[in-house]
C-alpha positions as CSV (number, residue, x, y, z in Angstrom):
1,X,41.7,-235.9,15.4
2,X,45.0,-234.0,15.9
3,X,46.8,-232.1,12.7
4,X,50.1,-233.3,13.4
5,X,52.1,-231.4,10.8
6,X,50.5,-228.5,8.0
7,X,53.2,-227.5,5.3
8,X,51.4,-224.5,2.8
9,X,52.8,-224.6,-0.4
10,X,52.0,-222.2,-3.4
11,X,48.7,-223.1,-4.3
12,X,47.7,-226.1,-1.8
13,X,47.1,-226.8,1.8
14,X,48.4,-230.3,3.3
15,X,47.3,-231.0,6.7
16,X,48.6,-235.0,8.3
17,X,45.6,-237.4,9.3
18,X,45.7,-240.8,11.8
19,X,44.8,-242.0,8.1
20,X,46.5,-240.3,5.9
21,X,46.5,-236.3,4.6
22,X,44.0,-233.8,3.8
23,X,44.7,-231.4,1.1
24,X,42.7,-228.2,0.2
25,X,42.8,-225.3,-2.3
26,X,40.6,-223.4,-4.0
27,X,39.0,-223.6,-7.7
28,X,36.1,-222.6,-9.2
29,X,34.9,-219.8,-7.0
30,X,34.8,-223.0,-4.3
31,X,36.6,-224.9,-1.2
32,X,38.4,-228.1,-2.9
33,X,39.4,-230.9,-0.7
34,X,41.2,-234.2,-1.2
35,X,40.7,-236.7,1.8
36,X,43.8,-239.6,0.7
37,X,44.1,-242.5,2.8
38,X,47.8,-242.7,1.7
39,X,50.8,-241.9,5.0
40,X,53.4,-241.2,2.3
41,X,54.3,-237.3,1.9
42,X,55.8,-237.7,-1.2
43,X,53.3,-239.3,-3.1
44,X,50.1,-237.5,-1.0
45,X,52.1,-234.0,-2.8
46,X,52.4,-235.7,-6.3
47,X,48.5,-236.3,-6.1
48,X,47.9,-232.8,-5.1
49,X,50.0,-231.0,-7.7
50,X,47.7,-233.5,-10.1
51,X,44.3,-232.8,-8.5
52,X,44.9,-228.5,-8.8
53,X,46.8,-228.7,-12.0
54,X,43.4,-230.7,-13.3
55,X,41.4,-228.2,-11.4
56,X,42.8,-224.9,-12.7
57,X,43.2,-226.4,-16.4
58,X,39.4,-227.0,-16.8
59,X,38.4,-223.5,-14.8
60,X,40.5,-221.7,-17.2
61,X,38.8,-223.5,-20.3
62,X,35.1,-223.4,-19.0
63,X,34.6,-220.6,-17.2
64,X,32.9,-217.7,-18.9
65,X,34.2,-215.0,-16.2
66,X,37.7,-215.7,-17.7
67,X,38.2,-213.1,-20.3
68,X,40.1,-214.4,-23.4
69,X,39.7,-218.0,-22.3
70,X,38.2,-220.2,-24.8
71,X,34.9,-220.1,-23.7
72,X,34.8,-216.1,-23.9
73,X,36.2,-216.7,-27.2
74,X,33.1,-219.1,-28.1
75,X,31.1,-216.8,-26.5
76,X,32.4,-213.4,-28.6
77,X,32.7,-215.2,-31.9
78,X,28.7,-213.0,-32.4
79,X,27.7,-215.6,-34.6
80,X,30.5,-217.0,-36.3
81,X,31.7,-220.7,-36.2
82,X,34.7,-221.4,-33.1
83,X,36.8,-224.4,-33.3
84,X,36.3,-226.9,-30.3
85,X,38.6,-229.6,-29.2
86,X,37.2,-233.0,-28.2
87,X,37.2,-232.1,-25.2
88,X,34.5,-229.5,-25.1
89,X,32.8,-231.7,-28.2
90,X,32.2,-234.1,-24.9
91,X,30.4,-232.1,-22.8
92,X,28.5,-230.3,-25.8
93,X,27.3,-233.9,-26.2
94,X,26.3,-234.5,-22.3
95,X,24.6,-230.6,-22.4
96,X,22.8,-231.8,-25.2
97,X,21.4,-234.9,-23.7
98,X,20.2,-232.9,-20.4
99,X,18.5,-230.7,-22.5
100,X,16.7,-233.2,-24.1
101,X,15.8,-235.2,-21.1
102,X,14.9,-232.0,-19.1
103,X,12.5,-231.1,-22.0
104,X,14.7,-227.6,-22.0
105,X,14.9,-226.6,-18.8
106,X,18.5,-227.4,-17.9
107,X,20.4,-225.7,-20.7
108,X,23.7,-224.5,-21.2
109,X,22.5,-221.7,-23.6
110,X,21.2,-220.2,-20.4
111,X,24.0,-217.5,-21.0
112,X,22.8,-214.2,-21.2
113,X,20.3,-214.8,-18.0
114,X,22.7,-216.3,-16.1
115,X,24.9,-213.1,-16.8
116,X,21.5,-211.1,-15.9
117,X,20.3,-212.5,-12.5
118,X,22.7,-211.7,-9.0
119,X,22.2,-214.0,-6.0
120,X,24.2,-211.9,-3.8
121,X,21.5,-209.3,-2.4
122,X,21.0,-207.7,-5.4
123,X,17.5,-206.7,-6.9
124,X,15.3,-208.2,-9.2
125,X,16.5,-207.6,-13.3
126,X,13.7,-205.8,-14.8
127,X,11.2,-207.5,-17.1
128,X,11.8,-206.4,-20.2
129,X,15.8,-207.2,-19.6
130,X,14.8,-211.0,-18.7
131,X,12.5,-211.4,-21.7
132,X,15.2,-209.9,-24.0
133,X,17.7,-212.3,-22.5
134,X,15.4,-214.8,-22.7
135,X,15.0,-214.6,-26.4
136,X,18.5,-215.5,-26.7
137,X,18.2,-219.2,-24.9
138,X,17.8,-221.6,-27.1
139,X,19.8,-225.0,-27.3
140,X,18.4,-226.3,-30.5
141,X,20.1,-223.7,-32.2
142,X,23.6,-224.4,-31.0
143,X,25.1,-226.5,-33.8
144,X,28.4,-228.6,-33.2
145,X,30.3,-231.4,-34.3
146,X,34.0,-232.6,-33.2
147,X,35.4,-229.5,-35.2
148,X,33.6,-226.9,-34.6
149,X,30.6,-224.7,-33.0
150,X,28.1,-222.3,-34.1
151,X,25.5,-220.4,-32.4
152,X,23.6,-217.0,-33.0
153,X,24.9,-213.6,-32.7
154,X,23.9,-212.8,-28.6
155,X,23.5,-216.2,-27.5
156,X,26.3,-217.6,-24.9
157,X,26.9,-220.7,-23.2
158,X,27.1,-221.4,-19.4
159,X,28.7,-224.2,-18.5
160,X,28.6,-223.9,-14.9
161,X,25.9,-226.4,-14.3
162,X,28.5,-228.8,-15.6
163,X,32.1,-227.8,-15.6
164,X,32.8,-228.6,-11.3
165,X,31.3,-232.1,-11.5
166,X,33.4,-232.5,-14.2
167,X,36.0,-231.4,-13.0
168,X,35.8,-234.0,-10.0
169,X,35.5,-236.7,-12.3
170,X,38.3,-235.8,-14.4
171,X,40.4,-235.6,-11.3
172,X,38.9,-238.2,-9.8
173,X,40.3,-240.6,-12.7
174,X,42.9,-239.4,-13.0
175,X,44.2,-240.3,-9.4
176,X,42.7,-243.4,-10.1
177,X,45.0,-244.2,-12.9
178,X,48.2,-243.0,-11.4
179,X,47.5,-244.6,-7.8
180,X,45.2,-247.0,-8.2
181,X,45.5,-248.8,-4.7
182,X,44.9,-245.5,-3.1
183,X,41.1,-244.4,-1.8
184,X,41.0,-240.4,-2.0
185,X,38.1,-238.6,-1.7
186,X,37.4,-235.9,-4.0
187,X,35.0,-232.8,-2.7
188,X,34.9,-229.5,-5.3
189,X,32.6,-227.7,-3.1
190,X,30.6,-230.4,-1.9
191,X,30.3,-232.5,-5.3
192,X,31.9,-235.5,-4.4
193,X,33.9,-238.5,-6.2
194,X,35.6,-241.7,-4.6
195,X,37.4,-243.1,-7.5
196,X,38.9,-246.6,-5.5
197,X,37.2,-248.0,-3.0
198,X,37.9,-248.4,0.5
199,X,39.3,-251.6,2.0
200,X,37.2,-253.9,3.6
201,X,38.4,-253.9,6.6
202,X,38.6,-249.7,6.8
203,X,35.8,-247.4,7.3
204,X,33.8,-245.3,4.7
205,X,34.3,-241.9,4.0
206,X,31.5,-239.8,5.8
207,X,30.1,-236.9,4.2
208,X,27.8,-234.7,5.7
209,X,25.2,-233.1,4.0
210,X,24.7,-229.4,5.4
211,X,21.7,-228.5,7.1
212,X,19.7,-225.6,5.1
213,X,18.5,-224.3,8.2
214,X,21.6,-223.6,9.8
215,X,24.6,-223.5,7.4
216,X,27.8,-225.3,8.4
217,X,26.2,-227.8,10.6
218,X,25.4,-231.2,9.0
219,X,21.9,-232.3,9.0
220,X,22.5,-235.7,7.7
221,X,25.7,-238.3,6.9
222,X,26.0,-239.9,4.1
223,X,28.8,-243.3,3.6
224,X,30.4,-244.0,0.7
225,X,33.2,-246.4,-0.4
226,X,33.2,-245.8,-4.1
227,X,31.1,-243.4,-6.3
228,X,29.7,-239.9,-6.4
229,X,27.4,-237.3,-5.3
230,X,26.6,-234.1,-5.8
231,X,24.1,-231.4,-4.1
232,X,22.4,-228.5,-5.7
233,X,20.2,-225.7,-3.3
234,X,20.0,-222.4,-2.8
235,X,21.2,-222.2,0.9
236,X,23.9,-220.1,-0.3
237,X,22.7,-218.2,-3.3
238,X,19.6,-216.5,-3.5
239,X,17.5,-213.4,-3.5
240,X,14.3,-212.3,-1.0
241,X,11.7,-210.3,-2.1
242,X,8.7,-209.5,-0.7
243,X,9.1,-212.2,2.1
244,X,9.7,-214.9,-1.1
245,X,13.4,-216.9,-1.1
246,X,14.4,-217.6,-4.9
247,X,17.4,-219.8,-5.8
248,X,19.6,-219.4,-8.2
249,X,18.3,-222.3,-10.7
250,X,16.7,-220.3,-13.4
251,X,14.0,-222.1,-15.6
252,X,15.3,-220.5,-19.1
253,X,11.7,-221.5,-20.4
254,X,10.4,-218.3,-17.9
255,X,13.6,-216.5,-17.6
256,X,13.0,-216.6,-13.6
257,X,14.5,-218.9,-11.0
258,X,12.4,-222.0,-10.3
259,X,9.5,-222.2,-7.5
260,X,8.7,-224.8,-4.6
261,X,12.3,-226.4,-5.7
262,X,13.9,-227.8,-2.2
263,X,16.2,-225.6,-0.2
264,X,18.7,-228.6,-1.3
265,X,18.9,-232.0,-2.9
266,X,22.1,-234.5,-3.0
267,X,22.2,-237.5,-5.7
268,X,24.5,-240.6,-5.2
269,X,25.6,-242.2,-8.6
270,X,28.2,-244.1,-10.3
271,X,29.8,-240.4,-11.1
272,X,29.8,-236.7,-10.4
273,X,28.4,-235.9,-13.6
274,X,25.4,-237.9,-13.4
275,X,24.9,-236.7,-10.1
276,X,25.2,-233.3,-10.7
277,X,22.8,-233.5,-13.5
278,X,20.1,-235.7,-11.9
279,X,20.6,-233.3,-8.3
280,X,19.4,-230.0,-11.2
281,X,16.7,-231.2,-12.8
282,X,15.5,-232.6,-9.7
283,X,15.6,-228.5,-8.7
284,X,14.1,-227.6,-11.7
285,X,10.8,-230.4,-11.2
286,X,10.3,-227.6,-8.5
287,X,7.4,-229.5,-6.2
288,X,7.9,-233.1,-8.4
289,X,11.3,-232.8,-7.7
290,X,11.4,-236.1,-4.6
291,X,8.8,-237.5,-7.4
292,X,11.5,-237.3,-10.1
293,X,14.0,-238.6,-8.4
294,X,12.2,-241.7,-7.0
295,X,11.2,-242.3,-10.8
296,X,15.1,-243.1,-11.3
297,X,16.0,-245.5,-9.0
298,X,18.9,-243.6,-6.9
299,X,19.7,-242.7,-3.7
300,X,18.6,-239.1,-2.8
301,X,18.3,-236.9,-0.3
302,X,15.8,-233.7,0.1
303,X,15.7,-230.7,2.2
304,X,12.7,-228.5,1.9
């Protein structure tokens, strides 16, 4: 497969295909790619200006290593009510529910441990830091309606178990509703979203899932016409110690990243979102995680 023309423009790549174009950028500390079975320049660039507008608009809302953002705003209000849009009303809603079906473990409050624990070589934090931190995780007492949000002085919210799958949704449909006889792929760092399906008579999109054992070589390929998927592991974030690998999926219930988790696990479902959140509280089952996932009814795949 030949690139028969690459143009770089300010804040996208655009690369010609036998079957359409290829567009990549970055976002959210991750490689973004858009796989369009579309031949038309013109309209291949309009969908790329949409996907990293859409991209950069919910980074610069959700992430809490923006300073001034909204988030850090939410974050610094030390324990006074913030105004929310209904916008982040939405996903307070979905963070609610995952808390509640995960029984606490996947929680957004996870903040101040998130902002504790480094997955790039770093040491251990110290005891006495993680059981502070951990004090200060607690869901139940994050109050919200459409309006507004509370929470207690010290507490923070984290909504990076959340935020990328959204963001391939939201981008995702939105292509959708502009070009609607157009398949595109949609892949934020390996969390995935085919919005239209493929014709009949064309091939799926291919996606391989990367091997834990040997990183940027697929171990499996998955096809998909239409729907989602997302992966969660720790093949590229985690800490050794003592001859012990640790991800970076902390259980806020212990303050310490989860044990006998899979070195990886990919979801298919109707959405990103879904996927996402079924592929981290599979993580979080740690040895009950192929267990969990068998119990609801979706397509999964496990590396241990």
């Amino acid at each position: 497969m030949s690139i028969q023309h690459q143009r770089a423009s300010s804040n996208f790549q655009l690369s010609r295909r036998s079957w359409g174009h290829v567009g990549s950028f970055r976002a959210m500390a991750s490689p973004c790619e858009l796989l369009i079975a579309n031949e038309d320049e013109n309209i291949t660039r309009a969908m790329m200006e949409l996907a990293t507008c859409e991209a950069a608009r919910i980074e610069q809302k959700f992430s809490r290593f923006i300073k001034d953002n909204p988030l850090w705003k939410i974050n610094h209000a030390a324990g006074k009510a913030s105004p929310i849009d209904a916008e982040t009303a939405s996903l307070l809603q979905f963070a609610r529910q995952c808390y509640q079906l995960s029984e606490g473990r996947f929680d957004i409050s996870a903040g101040p441990l998130m902002a504790l624990w480094r997955f790039d070589g770093s040491q251990f934090p110290k005891a006495s830091d993680i059981e502070r931190a951990r004090a200060l995780v607690d869901f139940s007492k994050v109050s919200f309606n459409e309006h507004q949000l509370q929470f207690p002085a010290g507490m923070s919210l984290d909504f990076g178990g959340i935020a990328k799958e959204y963001a391939v949704d939201r981008v995702a449909y939105l292509l959708a509703e502009q070009w609607p006889a157009i398949s595109v792929l949609v892949n934020f760092g390996g969390d995935i979203a085919c919005p239209v399906s493929k014709a009949a008579d064309a091939p799926p999109w291919q996606v391989g899932i990367e091997n834990p054992q040997r990183l940027d070589s697929a171990a499996a390929l998955l096809e998909i016409r239409q729907g989602a998927l997302a992966t969660s592991g720790d093949t590229r974030r985690f800490i050794e110690k003592n001859g012990q690998r640790f991800g970076h999926i902390i259980d806020p219930r212990t303050g310490y990243p989860i044990v006998k988790a899979p070195r990886s696990v990919t979801v298919l479902a109707p959405n990103c979102v879904m996927a996402g959140m079924l592929a981290t509280m599979a993580m979080l089952e740690g040895a009950q995680a192929e267990a969990f996932l068998s119990e609801q009814e979706v397509e999964f795949k496990c590396f241990r």
